[in-house]
C-alpha positions in Angstrom: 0.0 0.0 0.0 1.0 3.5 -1.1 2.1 5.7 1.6 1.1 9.0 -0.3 -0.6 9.6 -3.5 2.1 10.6 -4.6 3.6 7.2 -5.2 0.6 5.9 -7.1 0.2 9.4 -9.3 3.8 8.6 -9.9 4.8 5.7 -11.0 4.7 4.3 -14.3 3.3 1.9 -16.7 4.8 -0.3 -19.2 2.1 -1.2 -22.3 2.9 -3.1 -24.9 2.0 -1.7 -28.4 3.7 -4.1 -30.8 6.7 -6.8 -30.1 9.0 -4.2 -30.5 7.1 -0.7 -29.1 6.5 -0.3 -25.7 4.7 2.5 -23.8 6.0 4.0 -20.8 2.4 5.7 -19.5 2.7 8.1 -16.4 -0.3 9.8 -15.0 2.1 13.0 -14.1 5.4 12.3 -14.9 7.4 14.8 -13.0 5.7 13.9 -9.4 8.7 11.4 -9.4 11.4 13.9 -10.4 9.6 16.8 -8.0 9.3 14.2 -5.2 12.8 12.8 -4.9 14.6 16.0 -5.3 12.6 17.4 -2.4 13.7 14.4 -0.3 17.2 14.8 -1.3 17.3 18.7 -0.9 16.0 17.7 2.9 18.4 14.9 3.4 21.0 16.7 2.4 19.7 19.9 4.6 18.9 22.2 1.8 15.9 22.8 3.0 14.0 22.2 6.1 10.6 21.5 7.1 7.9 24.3 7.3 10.4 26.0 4.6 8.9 27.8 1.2 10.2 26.2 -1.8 9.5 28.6 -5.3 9.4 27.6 -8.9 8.3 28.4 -12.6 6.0 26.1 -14.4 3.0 25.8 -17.3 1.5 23.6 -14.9 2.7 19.6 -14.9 5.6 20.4 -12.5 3.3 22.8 -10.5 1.0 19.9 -9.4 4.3 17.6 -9.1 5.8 19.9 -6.9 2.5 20.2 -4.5 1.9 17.1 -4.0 5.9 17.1 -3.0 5.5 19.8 -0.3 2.2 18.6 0.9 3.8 14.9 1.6 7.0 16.6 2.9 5.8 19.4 4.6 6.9 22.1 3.2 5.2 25.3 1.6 5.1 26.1 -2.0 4.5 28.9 -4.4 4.6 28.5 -8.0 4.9 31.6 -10.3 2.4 30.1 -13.5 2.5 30.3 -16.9 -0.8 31.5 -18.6 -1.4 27.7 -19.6 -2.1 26.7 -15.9 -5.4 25.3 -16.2 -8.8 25.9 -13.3 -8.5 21.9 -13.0 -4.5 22.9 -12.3 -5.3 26.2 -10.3 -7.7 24.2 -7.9 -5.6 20.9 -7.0 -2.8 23.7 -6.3 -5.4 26.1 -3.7 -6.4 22.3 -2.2 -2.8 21.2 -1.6 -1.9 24.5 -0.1 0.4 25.7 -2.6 -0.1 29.3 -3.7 -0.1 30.2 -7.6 1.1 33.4 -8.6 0.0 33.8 -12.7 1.7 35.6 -15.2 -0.8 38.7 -17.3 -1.4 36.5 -20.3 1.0 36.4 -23.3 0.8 34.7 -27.0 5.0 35.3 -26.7 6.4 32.0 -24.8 9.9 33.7 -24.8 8.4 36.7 -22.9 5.8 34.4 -20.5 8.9 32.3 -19.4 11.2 35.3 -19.2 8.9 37.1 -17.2 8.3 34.3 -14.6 12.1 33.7 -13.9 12.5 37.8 -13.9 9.3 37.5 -10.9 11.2 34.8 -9.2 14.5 36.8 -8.7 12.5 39.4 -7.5 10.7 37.1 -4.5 14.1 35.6 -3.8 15.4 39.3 -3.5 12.3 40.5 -1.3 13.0 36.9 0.8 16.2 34.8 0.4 14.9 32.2 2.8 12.8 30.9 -0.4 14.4 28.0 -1.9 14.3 28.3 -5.9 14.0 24.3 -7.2 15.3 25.4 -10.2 13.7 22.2 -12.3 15.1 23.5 -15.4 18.9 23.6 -14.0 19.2 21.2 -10.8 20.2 17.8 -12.0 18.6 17.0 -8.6 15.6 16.3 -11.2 17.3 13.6 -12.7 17.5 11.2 -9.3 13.6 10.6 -9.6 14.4 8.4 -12.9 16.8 5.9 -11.4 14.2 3.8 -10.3 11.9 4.0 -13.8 15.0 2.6 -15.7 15.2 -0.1 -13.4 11.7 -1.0 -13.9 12.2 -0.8 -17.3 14.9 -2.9 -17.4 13.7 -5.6 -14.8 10.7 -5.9 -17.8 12.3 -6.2 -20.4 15.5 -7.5 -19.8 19.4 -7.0 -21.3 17.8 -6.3 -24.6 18.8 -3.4 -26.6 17.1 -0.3 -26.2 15.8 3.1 -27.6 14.0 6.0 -25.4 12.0 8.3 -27.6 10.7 11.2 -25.3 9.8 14.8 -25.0 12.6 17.3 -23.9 11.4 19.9 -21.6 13.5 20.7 -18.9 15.8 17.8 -19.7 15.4 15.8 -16.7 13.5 13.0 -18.1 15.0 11.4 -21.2 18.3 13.0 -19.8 17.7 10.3 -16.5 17.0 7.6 -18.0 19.7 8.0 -20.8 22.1 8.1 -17.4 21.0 5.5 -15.5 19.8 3.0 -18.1 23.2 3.3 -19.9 25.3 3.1 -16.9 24.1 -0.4 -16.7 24.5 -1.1 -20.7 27.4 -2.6 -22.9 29.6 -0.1 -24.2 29.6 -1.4 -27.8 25.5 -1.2 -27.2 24.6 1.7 -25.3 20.8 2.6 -24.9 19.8 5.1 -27.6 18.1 8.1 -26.7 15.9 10.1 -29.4 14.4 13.7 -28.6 10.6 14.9 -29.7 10.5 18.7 -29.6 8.2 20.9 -31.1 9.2 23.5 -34.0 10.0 26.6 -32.3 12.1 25.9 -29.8 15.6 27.1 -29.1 16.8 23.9 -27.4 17.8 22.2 -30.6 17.7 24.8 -32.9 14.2 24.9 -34.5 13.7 28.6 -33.4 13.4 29.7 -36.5 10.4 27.6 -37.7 7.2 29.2 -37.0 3.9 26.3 -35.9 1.3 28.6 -35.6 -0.1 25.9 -33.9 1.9 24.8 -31.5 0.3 23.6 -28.3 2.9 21.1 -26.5 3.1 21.8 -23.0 6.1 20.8 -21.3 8.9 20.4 -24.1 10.6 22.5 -26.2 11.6 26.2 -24.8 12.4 30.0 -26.0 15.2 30.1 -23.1 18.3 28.0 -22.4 18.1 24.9 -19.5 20.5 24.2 -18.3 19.2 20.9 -17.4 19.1 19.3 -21.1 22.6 17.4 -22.0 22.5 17.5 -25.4 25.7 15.4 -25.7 23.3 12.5 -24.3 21.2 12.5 -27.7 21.7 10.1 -30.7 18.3 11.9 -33.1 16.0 14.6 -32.5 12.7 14.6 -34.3 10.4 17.6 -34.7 7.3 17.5 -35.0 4.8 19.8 -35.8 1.2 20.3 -34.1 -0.8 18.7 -36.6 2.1 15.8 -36.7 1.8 15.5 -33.5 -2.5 15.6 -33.2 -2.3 12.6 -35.5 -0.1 10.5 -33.3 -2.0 11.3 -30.2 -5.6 10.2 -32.2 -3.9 7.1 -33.2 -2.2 6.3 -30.1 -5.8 6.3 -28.3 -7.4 4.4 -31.7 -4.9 1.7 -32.1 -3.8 0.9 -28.7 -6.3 2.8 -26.5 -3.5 4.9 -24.5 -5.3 8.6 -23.9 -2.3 10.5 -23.7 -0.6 14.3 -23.7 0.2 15.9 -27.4 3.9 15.0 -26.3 2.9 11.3 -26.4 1.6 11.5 -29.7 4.7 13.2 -31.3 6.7 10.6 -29.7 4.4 7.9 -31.3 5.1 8.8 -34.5 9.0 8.9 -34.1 9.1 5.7 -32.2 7.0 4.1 -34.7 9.7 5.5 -37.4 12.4 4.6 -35.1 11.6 0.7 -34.7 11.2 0.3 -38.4 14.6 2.0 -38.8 16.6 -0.6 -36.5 15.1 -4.4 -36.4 17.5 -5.4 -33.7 16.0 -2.7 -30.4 12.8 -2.1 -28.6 11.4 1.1 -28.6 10.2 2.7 -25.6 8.2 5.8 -26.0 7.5 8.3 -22.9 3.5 8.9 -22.1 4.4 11.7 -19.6 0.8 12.7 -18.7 -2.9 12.1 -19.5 -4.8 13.8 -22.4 -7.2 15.7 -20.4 -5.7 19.0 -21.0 -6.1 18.3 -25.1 -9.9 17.3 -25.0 -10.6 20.5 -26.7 -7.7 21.5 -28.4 -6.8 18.3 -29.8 -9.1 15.2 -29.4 -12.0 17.4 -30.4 -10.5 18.0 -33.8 -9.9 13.9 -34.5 -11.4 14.1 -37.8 -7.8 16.2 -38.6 -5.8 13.6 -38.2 -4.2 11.5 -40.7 -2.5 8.2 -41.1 0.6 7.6 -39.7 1.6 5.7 -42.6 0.7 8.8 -45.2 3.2 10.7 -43.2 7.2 11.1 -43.0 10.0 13.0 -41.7 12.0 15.2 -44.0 15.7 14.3 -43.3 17.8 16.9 -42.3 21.6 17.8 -42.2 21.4 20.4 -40.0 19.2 23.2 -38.4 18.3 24.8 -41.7 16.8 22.4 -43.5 14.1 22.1 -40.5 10.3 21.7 -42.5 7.2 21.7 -41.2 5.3 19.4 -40.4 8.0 16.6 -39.1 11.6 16.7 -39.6 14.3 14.1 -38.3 18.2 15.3 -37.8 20.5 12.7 -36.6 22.1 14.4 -33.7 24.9 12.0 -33.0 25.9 13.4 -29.2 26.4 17.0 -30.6 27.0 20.3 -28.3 23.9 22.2 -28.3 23.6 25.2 -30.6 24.9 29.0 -28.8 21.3 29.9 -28.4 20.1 26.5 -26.2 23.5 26.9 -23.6 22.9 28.0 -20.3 24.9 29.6 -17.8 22.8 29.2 -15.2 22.2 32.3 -13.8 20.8 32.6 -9.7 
């Protein structure tokens, strides 16, 4: 029996879509990552109990990092994108976390500029405030330790590929870490990134998806978080792409999932048929409640995976609309995507 609901909201599970795709399906995916850095930061005497912890967030990593605080007893006050959500905004006022919005903004680069720029400013006004930091504290990554193990106590020594969203970095950048650490050298897990078109964190700033809805990966600033070396491809995809990868996700295997999900449906998919000899393992990192509207709504849009396929591209500037595929091969991360980190 769960101690907390945070264990059960947490932890993972492994579908089978074909013999050689496999779904890893999380309710919330970052109440793992949320929940064992706040452990750590309190082992390690970081933070104490009864202590205010403060961070940025569209609204996944709000909710992980209440129900953190609430089983650890701490306080917590998220400053919130414009994309936190009433079912978001009231789970936060129940847990006793405090949600500070953002004034509404169509400019991502702006909305996440202006909620680090408000945390400063409470960290000024109160430096007991601990700032998490989720997009720079590889304290994120210890909450994916034991998901690789999982993963590789089901599916045993056999050669693997991750395809997953990259947000802050802390997800696909864990279990690159702690599934490889285990692996052959001459047959190291491979690691495949889903972003969105848009984004700075691979490059794609410079293609415009007027559509683009995926909460949780891609970014207009630099994270510090995201180890680009630890990436063999990156795949972008765009929002209509991705729509028709969620649809069939849910048709074909019944697995109601997040947009992210979807766009890394379609890659794995292309992934398995691109190397016979590894199973694919595709991150679900949420449920699809937040795209009922915005995306399931609009099913008859979608089209068939097999009708589509990613333009191949040598570098950055040959990025196309609607789904592109670069092999990254363990690359630095372009100029605009490194961070320094600033406190």
């Amino acid at each position: 029996m769960d101690a907390h609901v945070a264990d059960a909201v947490g932890r993972p599970d492994l579908v089978r879509l074909d013999d050689r795709l496999v779904c890893l399906r999380f309710e919330t995916m970052k109440v793992l990552s949320a929940d064992a850095a706040v452990r750590t930061l309190l082992e390690t005497g970081r933070i104490a109990l009864g202590d205010t912890v403060v961070d940025s967030s569209s609204g996944i990593y709000a909710y992980a990092l209440a129900l953190a605080c609430h089983r650890h007893g701490l306080r917590c006050h998220i400053v919130g994108s414009t994309t936190v959500d009433d079912a978001a905004r009231l789970q936060l006022e129940l847990l006793g976390a405090t949600l500070e919005r953002m004034p509404p903004s169509d400019d991502l680069k702006l909305d996440q500029s202006r909620r680090v720029a408000r945390i400063r400013e409470l960290l000024a006004a109160d430096p007991r405030l601990h700032w998490m930091r989720q997009y720079h504290d590889d304290v994120h990554y210890l909450g994916y330790q034991p998901v690789a193990q999982r993963l590789r106590d089901a599916l045993g020594p056999e050669p693997l590929t991750i395809v997953g969203g990259v947000g802050s970095g802390a997800s696909t950048g864990g279990l690159a870490r702690y599934l490889r650490a285990g692996d052959p050298p001459r047959d190291p897990t491979r690691v495949v990134a889903v972003q969105p078109f848009g984004s700075v964190t691979f490059g794609s700033e410079h293609v415009c998806d007027p559509e683009i809805i995926i909460a949780g990966i891609g970014s207009s600033i630099p994270f510090a978080n995201v180890d680009h070396a630890v990436y063999d491809v990156v795949h972008w995809t765009g929002f209509t792409a991705a729509l028709s990868g969620a649809v069939a996700l849910l048709r074909d295997h019944a697995v109601f999932a997040g947009l992210s999900a979807g766009a890394a449906y379609l890659a794995g998919r292309w992934e398995r048929d691109l190397a016979p000899d590894r199973t694919v393992v595709i991150v679900a990192a949420d449920t699809g409640h937040r795209y009922v509207t915005d995306v399931y709504a609009r099913h008859t849009e979608a089209v068939p995976l097999d009708t589509l396929a990613p333009q191949t591209a040598a570098g950055t500037d040959e990025l196309a609309l609607p789904w592109s595929r670069m092999d990254w091969a363990g690359a630095h991360g372009p100029p605009e995507a490194l961070s320094d980190d600033p406190r």
